[in-house]
C-alpha positions, 0 to 999 in steps of 0.5 A, spaced: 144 375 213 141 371 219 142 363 221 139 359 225 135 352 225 130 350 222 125 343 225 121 340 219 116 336 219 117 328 215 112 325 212 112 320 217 110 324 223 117 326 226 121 332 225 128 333 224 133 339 222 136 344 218 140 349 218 137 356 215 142 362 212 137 367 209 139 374 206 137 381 209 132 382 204 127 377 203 123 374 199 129 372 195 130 365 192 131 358 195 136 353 195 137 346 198 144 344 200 145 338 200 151 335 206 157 330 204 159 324 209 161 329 214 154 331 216 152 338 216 159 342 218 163 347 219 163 346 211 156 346 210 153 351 214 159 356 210 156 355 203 149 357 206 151 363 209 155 365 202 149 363 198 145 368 203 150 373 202 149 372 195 141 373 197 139 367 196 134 362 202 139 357 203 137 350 208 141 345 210 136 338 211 141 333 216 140 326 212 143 322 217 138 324 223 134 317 221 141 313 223 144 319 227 142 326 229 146 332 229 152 328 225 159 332 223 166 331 222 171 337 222 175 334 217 178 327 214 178 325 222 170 323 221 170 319 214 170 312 216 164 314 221 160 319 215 162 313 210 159 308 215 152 312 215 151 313 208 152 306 206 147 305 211 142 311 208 135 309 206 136 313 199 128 313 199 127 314 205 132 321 204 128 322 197 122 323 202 125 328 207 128 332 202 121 333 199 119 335 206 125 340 206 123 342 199 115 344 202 118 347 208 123 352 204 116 354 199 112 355 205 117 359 209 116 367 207 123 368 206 122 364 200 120 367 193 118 361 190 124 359 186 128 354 189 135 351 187 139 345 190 146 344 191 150 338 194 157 335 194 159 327 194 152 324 198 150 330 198 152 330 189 146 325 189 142 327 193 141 334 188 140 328 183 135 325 186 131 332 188 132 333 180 129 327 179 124 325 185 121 331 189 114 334 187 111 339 192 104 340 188 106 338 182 113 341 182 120 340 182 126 345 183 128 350 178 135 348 177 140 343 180 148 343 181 151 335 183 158 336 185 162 329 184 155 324 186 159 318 185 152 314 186 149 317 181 148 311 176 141 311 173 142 316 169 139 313 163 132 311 165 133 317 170 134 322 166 127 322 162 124 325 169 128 331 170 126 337 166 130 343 170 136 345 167 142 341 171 150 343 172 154 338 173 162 338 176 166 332 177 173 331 177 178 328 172 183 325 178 177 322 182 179 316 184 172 314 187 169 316 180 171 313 173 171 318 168 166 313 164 161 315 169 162 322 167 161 320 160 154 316 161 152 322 165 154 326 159 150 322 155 144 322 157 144 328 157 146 329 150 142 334 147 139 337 153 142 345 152 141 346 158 145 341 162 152 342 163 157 337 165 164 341 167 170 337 169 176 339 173 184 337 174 183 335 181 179 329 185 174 327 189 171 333 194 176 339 191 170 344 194 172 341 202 176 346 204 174 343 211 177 337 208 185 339 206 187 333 202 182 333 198 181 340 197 183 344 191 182 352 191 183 354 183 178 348 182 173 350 188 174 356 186 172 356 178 167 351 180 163 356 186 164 361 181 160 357 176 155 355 181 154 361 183 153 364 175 147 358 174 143 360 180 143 367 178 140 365 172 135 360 173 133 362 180 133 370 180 127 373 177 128 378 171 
């Protein structure tokens, strides 16, 4: 695989970046991972070298350029400042630079085409609102995984604008989550086949092993897993 970083272009004339791993077979599938409170770290940047070793184009868009360029924490010792930057975040504003970051990825060679997206707490609503919002020419991604998106909250008007097959992981010891958000998620979904809300005997960020007092392998593991398997069914060509 290679890595480096990509510049993209905002609909308002500026630039800001992204991190891009990409498999050494190309053209293959894109995917948008979308970071937590803890900006575009350590983290981050290893979720899209797996992705890109598991063949996939993956792009990482830094949310918080708008407030703090190039922004990240290796651990819980960055939580109160990535906290403070994501109550501060303009979700429309990141609805627009996501969709840039979506026309950036289909126009790069390296890209097939097919395009997931992935994100983990902000970064959990965040992959909701690219299910909901982002169109490039009329289209919108292909299959979208949220991890534990606690502003996730317009799930019951919100949902009749999704059309991609959707997965969903939470935590049933999150205290940042009520298990009855979980549920209205599940039902607005009701009946939708192709979206699945999984949860798991752990908390908030189970997947961050950056951050080690909320990690929790068995949890992370199983959930990457089943990531992995929704990718490579929604996004790999036959």
């Amino acid at each position: 695989m290679s890595a480096r970083y990509e510049r993209i272009e905002s609909h308002d004339g500026e630039s800001f970046d992204a991190y891009r791993a990409a498999p050494t077979a190309t053209p293959a599938p894109g995917v948008l991972l979308f970071q937590e409170v803890f900006g575009v770290n350590d983290n981050m940047r290893d979720l899209a070298d797996q992705l890109a070793e598991h063949g996939y184009v993956a792009l990482v868009p830094d949310v918080f350029w708008r407030l703090r360029p190039r922004f990240e924490s290796k651990d819980e010792s960055g939580l109160a400042e990535g906290m403070g930057l994501s109550q501060r975040l303009d979700h429309a504003l990141a609805a627009k630079d996501i969709t840039s970051t979506f026309a950036h990825l289909l126009a790069m060679p390296e890209c097939d085409g097919k395009v997931g997206g992935v994100g983990f707490c902000l970064g959990g609503t965040l992959a909701y609102l690219f299910a909901r919002e982002s169109r490039v020419d009329g289209r919108g991604p292909d299959a979208v995984v949220s991890y534990y998106g606690s502003a996730i909250t317009d799930v019951a008007s919100g949902s009749a604008k999704i059309d991609c097959p959707l997965l969903f992981h939470y935590g049933a010891k999150d205290p940042y989550i009520p298990q009855t958000q979980v549920d209205e998620v599940e039902a607005a979904f009701a009946g939708r086949p192709d979206v699945s809300v999984l949860r798991y005997d752990a908390g908030h960020a189970f997947s961050n092993w950056d951050a080690p007092s909320f990690y929790d392998q068995p949890s992370a593991d199983l959930a990457w897993g089943r990531t992995l398997a929704f990718f490579a069914q929604h996004l790999t060509c036959a």
